[in-house]
ChimeraX commands (.cxc) that place a marker at each C-alpha (Angstrom):
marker #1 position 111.28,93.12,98.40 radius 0.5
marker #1 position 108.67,93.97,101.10 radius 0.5
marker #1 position 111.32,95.37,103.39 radius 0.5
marker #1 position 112.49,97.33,101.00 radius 0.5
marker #1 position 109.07,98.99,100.00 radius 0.5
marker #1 position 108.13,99.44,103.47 radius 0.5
marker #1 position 111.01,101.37,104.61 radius 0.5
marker #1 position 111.74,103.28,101.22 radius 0.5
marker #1 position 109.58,103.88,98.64 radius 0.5
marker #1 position 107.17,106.18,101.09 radius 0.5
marker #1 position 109.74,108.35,102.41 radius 0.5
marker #1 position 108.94,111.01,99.55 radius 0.5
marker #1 position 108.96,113.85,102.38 radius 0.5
marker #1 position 112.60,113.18,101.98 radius 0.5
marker #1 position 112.78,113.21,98.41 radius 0.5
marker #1 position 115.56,116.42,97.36 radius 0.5
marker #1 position 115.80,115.39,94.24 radius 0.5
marker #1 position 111.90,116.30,93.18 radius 0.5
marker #1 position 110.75,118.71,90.57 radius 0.5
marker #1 position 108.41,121.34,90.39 radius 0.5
marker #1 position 105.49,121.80,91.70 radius 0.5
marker #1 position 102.89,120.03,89.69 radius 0.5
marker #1 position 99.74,120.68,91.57 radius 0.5
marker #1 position 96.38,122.10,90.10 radius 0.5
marker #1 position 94.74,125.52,91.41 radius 0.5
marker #1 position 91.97,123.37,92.71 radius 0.5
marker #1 position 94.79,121.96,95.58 radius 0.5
marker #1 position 95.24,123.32,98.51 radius 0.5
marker #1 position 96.56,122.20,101.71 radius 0.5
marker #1 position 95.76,122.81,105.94 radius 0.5
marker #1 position 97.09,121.82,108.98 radius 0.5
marker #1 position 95.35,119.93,111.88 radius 0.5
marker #1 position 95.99,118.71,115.00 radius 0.5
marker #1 position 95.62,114.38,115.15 radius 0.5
marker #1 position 95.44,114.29,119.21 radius 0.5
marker #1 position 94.65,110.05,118.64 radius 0.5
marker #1 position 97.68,110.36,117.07 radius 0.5
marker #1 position 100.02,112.85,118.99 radius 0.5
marker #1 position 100.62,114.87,116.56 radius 0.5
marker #1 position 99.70,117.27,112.98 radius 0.5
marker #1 position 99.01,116.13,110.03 radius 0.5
marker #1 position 99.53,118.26,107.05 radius 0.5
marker #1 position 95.98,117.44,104.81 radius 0.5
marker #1 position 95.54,118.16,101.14 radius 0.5
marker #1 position 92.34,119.09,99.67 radius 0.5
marker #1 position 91.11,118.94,95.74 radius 0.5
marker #1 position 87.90,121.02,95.44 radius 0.5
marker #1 position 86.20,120.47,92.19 radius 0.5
marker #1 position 86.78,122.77,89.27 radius 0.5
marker #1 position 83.19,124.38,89.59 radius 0.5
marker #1 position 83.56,124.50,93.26 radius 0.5
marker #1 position 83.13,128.00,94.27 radius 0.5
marker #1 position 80.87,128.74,91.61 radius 0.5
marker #1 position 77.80,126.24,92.36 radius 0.5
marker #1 position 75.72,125.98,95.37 radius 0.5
marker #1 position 76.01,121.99,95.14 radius 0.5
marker #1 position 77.15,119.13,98.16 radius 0.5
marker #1 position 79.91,116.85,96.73 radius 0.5
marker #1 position 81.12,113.21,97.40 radius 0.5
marker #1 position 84.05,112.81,99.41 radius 0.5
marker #1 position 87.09,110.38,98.78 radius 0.5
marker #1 position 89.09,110.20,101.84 radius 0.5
marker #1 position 93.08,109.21,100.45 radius 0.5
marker #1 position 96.34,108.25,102.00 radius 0.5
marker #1 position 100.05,109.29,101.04 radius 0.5
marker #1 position 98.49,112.57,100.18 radius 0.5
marker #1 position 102.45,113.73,99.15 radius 0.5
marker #1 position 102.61,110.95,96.60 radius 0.5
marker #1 position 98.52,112.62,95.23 radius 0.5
marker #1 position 98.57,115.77,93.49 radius 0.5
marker #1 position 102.05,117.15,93.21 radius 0.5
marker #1 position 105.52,115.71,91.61 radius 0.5
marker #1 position 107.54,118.01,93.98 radius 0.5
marker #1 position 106.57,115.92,97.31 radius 0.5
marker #1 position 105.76,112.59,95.58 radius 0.5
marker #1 position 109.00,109.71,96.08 radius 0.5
marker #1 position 108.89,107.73,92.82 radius 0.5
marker #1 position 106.51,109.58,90.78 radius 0.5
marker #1 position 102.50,111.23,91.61 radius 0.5
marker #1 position 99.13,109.65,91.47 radius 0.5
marker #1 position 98.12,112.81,89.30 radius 0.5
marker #1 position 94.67,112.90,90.91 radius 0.5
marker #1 position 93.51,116.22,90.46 radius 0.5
marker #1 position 94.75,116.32,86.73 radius 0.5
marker #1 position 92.44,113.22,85.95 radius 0.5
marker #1 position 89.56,114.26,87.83 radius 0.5
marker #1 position 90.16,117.60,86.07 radius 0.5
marker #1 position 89.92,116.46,82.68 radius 0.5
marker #1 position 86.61,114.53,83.38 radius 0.5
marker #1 position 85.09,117.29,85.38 radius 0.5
marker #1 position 84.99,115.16,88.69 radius 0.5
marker #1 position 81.94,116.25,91.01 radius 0.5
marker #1 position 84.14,114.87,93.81 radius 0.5
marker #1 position 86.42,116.45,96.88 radius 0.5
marker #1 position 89.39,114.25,97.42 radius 0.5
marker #1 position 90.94,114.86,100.57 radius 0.5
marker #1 position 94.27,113.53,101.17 radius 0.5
marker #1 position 96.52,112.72,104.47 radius 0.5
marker #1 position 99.93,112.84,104.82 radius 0.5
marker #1 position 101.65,110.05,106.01 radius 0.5
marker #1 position 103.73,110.30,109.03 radius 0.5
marker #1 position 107.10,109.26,107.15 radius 0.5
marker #1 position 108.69,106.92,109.81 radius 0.5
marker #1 position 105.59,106.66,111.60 radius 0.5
marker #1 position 103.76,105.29,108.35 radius 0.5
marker #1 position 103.38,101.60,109.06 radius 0.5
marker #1 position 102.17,101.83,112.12 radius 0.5
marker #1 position 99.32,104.26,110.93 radius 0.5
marker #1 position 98.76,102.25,108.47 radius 0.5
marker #1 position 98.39,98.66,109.81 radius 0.5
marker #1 position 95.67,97.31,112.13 radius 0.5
marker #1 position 97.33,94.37,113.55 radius 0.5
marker #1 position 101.26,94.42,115.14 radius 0.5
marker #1 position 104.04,92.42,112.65 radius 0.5
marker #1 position 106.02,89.82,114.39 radius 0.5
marker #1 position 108.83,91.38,112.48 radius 0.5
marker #1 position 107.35,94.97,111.59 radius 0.5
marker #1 position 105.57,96.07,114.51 radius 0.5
marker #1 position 103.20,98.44,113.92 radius 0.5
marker #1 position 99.61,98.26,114.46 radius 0.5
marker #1 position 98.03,101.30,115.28 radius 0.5
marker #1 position 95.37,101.99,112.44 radius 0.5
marker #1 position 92.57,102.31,114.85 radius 0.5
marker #1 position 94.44,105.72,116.30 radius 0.5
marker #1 position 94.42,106.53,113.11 radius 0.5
marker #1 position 91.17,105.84,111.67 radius 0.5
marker #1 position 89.27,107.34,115.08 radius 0.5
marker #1 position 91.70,110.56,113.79 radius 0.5
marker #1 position 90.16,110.48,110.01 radius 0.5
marker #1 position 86.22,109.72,111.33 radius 0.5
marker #1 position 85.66,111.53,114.24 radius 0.5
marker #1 position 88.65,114.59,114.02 radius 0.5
marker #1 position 89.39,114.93,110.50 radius 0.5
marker #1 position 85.76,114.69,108.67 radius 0.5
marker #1 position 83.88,116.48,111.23 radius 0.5
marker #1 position 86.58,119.51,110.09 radius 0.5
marker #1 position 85.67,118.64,106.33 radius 0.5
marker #1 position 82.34,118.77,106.55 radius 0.5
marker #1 position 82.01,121.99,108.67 radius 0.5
marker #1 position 84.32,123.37,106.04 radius 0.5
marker #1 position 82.90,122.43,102.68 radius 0.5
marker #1 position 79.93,121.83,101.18 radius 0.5
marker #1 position 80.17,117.73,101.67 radius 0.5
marker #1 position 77.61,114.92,100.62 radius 0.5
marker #1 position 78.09,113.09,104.68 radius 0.5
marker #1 position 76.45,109.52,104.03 radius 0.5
marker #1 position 78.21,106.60,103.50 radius 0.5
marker #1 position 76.68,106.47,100.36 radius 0.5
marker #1 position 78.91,109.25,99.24 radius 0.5
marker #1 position 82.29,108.84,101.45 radius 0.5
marker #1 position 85.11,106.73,100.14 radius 0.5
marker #1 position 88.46,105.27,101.59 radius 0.5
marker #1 position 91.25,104.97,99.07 radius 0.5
marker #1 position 95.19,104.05,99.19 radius 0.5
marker #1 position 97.25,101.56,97.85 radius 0.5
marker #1 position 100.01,98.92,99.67 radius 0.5
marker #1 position 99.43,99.25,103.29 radius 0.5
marker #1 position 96.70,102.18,102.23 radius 0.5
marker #1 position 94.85,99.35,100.26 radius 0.5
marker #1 position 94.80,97.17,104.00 radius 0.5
marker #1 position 93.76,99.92,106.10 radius 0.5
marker #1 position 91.31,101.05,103.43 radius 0.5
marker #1 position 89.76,97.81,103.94 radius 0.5
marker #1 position 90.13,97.77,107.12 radius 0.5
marker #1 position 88.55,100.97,107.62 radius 0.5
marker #1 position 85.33,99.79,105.57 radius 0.5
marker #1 position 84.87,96.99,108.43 radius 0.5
marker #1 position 85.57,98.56,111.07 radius 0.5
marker #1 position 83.22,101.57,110.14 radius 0.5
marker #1 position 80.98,100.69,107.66 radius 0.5
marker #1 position 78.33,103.60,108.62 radius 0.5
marker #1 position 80.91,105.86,107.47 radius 0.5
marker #1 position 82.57,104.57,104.72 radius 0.5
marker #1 position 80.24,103.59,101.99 radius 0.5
marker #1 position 82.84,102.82,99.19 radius 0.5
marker #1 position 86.62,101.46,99.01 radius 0.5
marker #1 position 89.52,101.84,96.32 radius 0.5
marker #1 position 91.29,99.19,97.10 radius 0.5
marker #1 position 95.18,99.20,95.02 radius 0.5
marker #1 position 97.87,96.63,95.61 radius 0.5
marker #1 position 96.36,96.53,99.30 radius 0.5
marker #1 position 99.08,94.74,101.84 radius 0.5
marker #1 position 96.97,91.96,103.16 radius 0.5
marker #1 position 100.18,89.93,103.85 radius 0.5
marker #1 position 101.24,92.01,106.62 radius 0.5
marker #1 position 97.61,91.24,108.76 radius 0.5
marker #1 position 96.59,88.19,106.98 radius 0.5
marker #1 position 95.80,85.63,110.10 radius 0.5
marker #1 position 93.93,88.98,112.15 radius 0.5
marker #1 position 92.34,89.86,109.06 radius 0.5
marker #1 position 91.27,86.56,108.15 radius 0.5
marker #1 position 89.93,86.31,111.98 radius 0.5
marker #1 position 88.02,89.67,111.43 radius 0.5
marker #1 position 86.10,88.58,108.80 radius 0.5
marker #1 position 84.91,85.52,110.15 radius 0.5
marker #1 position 83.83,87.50,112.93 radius 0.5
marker #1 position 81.73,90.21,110.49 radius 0.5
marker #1 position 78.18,89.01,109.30 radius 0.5
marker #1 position 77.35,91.59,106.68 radius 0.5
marker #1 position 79.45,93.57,104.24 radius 0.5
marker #1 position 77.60,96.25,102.10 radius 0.5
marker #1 position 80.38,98.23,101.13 radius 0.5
marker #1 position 81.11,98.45,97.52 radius 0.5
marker #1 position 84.88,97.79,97.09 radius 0.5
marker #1 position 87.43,98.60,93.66 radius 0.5
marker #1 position 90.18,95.82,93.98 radius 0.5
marker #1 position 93.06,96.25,92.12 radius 0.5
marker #1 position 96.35,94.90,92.02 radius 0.5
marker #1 position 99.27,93.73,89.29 radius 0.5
marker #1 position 100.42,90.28,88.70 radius 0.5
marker #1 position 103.95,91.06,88.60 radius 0.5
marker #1 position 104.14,92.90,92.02 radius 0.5
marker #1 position 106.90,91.87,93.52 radius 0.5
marker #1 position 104.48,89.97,95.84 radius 0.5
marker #1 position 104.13,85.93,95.10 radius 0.5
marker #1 position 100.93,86.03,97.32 radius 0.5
marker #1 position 99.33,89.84,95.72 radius 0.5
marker #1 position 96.90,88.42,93.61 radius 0.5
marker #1 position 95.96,85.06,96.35 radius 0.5
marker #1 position 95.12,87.43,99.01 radius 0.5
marker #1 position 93.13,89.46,97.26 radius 0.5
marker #1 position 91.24,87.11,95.78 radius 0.5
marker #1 position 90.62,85.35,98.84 radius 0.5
marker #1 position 89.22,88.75,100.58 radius 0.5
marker #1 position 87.24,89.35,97.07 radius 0.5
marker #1 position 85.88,85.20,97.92 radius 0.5
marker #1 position 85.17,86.23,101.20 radius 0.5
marker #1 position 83.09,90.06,100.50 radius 0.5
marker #1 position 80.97,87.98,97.59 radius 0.5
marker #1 position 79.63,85.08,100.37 radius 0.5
marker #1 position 78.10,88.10,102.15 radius 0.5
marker #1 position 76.11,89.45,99.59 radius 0.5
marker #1 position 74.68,88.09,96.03 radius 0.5
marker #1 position 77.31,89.04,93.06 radius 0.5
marker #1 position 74.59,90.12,91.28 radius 0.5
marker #1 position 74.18,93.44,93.64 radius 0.5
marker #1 position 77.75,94.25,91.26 radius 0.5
marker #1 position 79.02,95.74,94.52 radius 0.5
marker #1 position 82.42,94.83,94.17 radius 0.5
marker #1 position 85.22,94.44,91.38 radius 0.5
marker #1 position 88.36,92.98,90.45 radius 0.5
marker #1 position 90.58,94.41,88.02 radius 0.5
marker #1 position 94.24,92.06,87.81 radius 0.5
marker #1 position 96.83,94.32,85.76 radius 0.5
marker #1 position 98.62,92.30,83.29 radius 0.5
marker #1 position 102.60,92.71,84.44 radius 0.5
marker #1 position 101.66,95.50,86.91 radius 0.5
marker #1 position 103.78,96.29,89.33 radius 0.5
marker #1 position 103.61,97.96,92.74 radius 0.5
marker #1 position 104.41,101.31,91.95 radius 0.5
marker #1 position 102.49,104.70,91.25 radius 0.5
marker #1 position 102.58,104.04,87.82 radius 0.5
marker #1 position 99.89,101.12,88.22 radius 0.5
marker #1 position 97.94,103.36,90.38 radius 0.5
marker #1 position 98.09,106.19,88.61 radius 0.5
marker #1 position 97.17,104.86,85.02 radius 0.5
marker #1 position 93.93,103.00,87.10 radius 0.5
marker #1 position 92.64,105.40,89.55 radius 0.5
marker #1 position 90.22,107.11,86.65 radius 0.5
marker #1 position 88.92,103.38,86.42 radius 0.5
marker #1 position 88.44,102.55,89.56 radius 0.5
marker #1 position 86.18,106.75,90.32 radius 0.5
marker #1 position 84.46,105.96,87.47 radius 0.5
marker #1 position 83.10,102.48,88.78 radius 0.5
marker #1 position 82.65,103.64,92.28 radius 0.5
marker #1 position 80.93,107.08,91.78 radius 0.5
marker link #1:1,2 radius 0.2
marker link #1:2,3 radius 0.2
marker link #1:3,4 radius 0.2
marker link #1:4,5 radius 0.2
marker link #1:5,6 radius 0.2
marker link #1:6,7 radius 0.2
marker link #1:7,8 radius 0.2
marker link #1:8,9 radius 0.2
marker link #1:9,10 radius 0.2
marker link #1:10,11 radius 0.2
marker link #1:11,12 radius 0.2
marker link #1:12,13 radius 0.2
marker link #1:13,14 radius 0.2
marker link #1:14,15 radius 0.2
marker link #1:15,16 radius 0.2
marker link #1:16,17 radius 0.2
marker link #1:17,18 radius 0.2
marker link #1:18,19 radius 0.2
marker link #1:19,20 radius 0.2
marker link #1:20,21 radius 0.2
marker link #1:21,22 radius 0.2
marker link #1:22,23 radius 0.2
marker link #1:23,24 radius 0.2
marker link #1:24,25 radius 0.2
marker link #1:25,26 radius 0.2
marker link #1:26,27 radius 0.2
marker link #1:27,28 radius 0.2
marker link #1:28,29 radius 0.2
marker link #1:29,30 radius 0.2
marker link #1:30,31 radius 0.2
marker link #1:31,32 radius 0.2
marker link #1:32,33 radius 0.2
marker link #1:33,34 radius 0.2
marker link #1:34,35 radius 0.2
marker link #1:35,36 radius 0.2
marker link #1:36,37 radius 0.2
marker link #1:37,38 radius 0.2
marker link #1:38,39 radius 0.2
marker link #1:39,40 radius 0.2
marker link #1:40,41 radius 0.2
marker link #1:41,42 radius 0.2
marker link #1:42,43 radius 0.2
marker link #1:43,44 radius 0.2
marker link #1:44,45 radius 0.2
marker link #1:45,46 radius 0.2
marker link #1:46,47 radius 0.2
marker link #1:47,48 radius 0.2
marker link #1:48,49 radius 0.2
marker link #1:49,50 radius 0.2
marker link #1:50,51 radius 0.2
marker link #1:51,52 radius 0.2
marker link #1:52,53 radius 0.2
marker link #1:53,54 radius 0.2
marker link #1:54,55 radius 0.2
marker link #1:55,56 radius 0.2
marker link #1:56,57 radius 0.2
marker link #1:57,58 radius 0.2
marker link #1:58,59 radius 0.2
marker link #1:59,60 radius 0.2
marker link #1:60,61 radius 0.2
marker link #1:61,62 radius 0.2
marker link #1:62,63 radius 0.2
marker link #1:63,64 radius 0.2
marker link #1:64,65 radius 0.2
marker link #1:65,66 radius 0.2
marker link #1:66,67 radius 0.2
marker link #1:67,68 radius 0.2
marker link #1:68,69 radius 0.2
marker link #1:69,70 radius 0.2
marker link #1:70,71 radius 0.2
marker link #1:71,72 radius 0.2
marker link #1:72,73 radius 0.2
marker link #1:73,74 radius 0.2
marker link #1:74,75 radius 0.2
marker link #1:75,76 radius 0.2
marker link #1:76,77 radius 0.2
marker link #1:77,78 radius 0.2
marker link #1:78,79 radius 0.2
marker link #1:79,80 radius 0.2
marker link #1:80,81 radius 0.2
marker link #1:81,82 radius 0.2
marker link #1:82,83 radius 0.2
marker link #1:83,84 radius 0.2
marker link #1:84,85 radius 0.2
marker link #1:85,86 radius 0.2
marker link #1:86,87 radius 0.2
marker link #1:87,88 radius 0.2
marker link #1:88,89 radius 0.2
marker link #1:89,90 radius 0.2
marker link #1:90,91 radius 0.2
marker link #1:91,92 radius 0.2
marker link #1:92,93 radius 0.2
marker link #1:93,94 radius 0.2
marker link #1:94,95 radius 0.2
marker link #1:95,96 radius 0.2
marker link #1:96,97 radius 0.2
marker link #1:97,98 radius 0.2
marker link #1:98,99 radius 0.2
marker link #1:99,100 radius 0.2
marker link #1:100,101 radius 0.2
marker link #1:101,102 radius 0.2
marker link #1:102,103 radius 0.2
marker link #1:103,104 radius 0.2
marker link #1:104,105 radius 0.2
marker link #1:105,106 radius 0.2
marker link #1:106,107 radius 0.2
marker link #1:107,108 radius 0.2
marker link #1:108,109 radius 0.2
marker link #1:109,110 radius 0.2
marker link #1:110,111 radius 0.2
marker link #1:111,112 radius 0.2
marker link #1:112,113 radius 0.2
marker link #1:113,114 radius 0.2
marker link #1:114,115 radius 0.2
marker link #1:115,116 radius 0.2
marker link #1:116,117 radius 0.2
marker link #1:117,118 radius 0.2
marker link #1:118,119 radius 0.2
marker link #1:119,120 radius 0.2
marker link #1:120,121 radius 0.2
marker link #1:121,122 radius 0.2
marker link #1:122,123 radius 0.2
marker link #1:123,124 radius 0.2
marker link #1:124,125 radius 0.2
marker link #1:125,126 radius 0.2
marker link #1:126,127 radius 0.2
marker link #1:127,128 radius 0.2
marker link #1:128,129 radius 0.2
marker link #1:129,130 radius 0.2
marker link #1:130,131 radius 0.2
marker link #1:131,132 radius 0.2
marker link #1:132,133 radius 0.2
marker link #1:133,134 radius 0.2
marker link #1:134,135 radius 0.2
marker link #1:135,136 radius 0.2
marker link #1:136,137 radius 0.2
marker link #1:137,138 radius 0.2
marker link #1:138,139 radius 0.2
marker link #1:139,140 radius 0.2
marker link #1:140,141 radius 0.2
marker link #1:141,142 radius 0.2
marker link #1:142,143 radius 0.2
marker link #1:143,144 radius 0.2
marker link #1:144,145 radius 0.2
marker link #1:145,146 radius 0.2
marker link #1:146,147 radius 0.2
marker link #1:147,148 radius 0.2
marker link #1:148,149 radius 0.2
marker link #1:149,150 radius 0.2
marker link #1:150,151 radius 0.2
marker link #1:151,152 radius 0.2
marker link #1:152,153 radius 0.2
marker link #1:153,154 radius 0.2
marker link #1:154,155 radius 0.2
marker link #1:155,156 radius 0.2
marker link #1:156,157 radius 0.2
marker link #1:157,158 radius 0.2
marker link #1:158,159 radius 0.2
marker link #1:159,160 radius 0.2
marker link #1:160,161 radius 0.2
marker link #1:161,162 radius 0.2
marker link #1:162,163 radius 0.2
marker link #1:163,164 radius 0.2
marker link #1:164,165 radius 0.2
marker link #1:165,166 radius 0.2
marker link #1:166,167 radius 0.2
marker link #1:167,168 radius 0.2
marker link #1:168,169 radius 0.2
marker link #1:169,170 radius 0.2
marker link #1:170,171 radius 0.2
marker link #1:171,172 radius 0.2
marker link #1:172,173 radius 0.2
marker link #1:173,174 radius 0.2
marker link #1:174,175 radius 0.2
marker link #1:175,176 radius 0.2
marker link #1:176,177 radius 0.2
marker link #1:177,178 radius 0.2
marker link #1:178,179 radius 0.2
marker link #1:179,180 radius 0.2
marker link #1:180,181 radius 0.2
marker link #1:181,182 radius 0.2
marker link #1:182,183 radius 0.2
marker link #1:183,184 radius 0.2
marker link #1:184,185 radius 0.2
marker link #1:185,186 radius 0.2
marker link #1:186,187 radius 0.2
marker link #1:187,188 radius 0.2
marker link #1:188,189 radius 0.2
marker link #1:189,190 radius 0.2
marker link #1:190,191 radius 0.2
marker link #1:191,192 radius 0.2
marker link #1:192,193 radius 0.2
marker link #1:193,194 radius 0.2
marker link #1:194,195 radius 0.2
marker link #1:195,196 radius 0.2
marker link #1:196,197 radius 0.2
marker link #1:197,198 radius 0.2
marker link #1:198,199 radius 0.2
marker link #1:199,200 radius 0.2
marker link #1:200,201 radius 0.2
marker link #1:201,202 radius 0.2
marker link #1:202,203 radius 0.2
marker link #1:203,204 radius 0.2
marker link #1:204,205 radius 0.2
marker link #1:205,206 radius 0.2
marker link #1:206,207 radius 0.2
marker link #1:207,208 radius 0.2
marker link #1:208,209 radius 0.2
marker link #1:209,210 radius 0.2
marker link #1:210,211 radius 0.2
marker link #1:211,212 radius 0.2
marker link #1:212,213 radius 0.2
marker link #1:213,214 radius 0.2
marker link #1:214,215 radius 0.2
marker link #1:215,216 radius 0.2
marker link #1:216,217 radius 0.2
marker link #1:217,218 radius 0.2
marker link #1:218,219 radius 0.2
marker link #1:219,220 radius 0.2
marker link #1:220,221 radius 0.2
marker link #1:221,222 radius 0.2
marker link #1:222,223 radius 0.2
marker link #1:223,224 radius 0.2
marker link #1:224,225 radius 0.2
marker link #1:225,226 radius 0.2
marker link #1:226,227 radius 0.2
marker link #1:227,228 radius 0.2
marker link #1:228,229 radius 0.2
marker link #1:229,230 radius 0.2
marker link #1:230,231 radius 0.2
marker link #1:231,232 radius 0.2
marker link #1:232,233 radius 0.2
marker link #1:233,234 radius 0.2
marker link #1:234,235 radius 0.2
marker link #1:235,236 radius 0.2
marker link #1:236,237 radius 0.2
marker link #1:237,238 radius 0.2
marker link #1:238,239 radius 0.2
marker link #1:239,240 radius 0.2
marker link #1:240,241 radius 0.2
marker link #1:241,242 radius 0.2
marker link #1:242,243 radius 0.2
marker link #1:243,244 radius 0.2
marker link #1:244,245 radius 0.2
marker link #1:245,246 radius 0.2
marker link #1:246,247 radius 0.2
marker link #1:247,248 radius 0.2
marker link #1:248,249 radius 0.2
marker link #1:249,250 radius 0.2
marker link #1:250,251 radius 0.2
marker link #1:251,252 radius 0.2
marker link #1:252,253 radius 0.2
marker link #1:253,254 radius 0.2
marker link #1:254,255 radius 0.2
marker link #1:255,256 radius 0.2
marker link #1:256,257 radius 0.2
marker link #1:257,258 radius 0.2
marker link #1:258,259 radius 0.2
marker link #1:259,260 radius 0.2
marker link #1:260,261 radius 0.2
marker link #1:261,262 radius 0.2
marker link #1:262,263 radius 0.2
marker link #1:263,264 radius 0.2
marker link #1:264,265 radius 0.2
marker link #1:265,266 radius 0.2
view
């Protein structure tokens, strides 16, 4: 079942079966070069719907898999449909979203090397999002820059590097939307990182189905949710856990929870 996932489900750039576009106006999309990475990465950018007529900063949400986001056409197995839902609650948010780079999608994604999987080059990827990719954001539009107001979302292996990314920068990245994240595939170098952190003040949006596909979904993330609560009082309410009854690890869970999980965070 993992194999399968990992070396299917994302490969939505290859998708010639997809339908029309289904983006909103509010989408548009760049190019920039990812030199940690070697390469471009296509980014995709959802501008609130009273953008360009206000004078007002916005939060940021930084998002992986930006194909499977805002539009049907480039999504695999179905889209997120983030701009539509932030569009019907009048979101004060920018969502920026990053492709992934198809074959090259677990590596980016995963901190730690697989014995069987390889990969394990997040932290080329990461130094691409903080020190490339949101410099260009914030030069670009009118951005709220403080942790306080910049969140890391994805699901699967976006849900581990999300996480990740909140340890391993936690002056940038004030909040995380965790979905279905893919602890399995780091779970001893993870486990080792946290013992090695002393203070986590990141507020974090766990979310994952109980019928995943996964025997050990819902065990590792309640473990890391265990772990975030001994290094900070529960009472702060910086952290939640939402277990979908028969959800499964698909966009469908994700889609129908991401309103949730903006809501809570912002």
């Amino acid at each position: 079942m993992k194999t399968i996932y990992l070396l299917l489900v994302y490969l939505s750039f290859w998708n010639g079966f997809a339908q029309q576009n289904t983006a909103s106006k509010q989408v548009s999309t760049f190019v920039l070069e990812a030199p940690q990475l070697k390469t471009t990465k296509k980014i995709w950018v959802y501008l609130p719907k009273d953008y360009s007529a206000s004078a007002k900063k916005y939060p940021v949400i930084y998002m992986h898999d930006a194909q499977n986001l805002f539009d049907a056409k480039t999504s695999y197995v179905g889209e997120w449909n983030v701009d539509e839902t932030l569009d019907s609650i009048n979101a004060q948010v920018i969502v920026i979203g990053i492709e992934h780079g198809g074959e090259k999608r677990m590596e980016e994604l995963t901190p730690y090397p697989h014995p069987k999987y390889a990969g394990g080059k997040a932290d080329a990827y990461l130094d691409f999002i903080v020190n490339t990719l949101k410099p260009k954001v914030d030069a670009t539009y009118r951005t709220k820059t403080k942790a306080k107001n910049t969140a890391i979302m994805g699901s699967s292996l976006g849900g581990l590097v999300s996480f990740y990314a909140a340890l391993k920068y936690p002056e940038v990245f004030g909040k995380v939307g965790c979905f279905s994240p893919s602890f399995w595939f780091n779970r001893k170098e993870m486990n080792d990182l946290m013992a090695k952190t002393d203070h986590f003040k990141t507020k974090v949006y766990f979310l994952c189905g109980d019928n995943e596909g996964d025997s050990d979904m819902v065990t590792d993330l309640e473990n890391v949710e265990k772990w975030v609560n001994t290094k900070r009082c529960e009472c702060k309410k910086l952290n939640k856990k939402v277990i979908v009854k028969d959800g499964q690890h698909n966009e469908k869970l994700w889609r129908e929870n991401f309103k949730k999980a903006y809501l809570w965070l912002f």
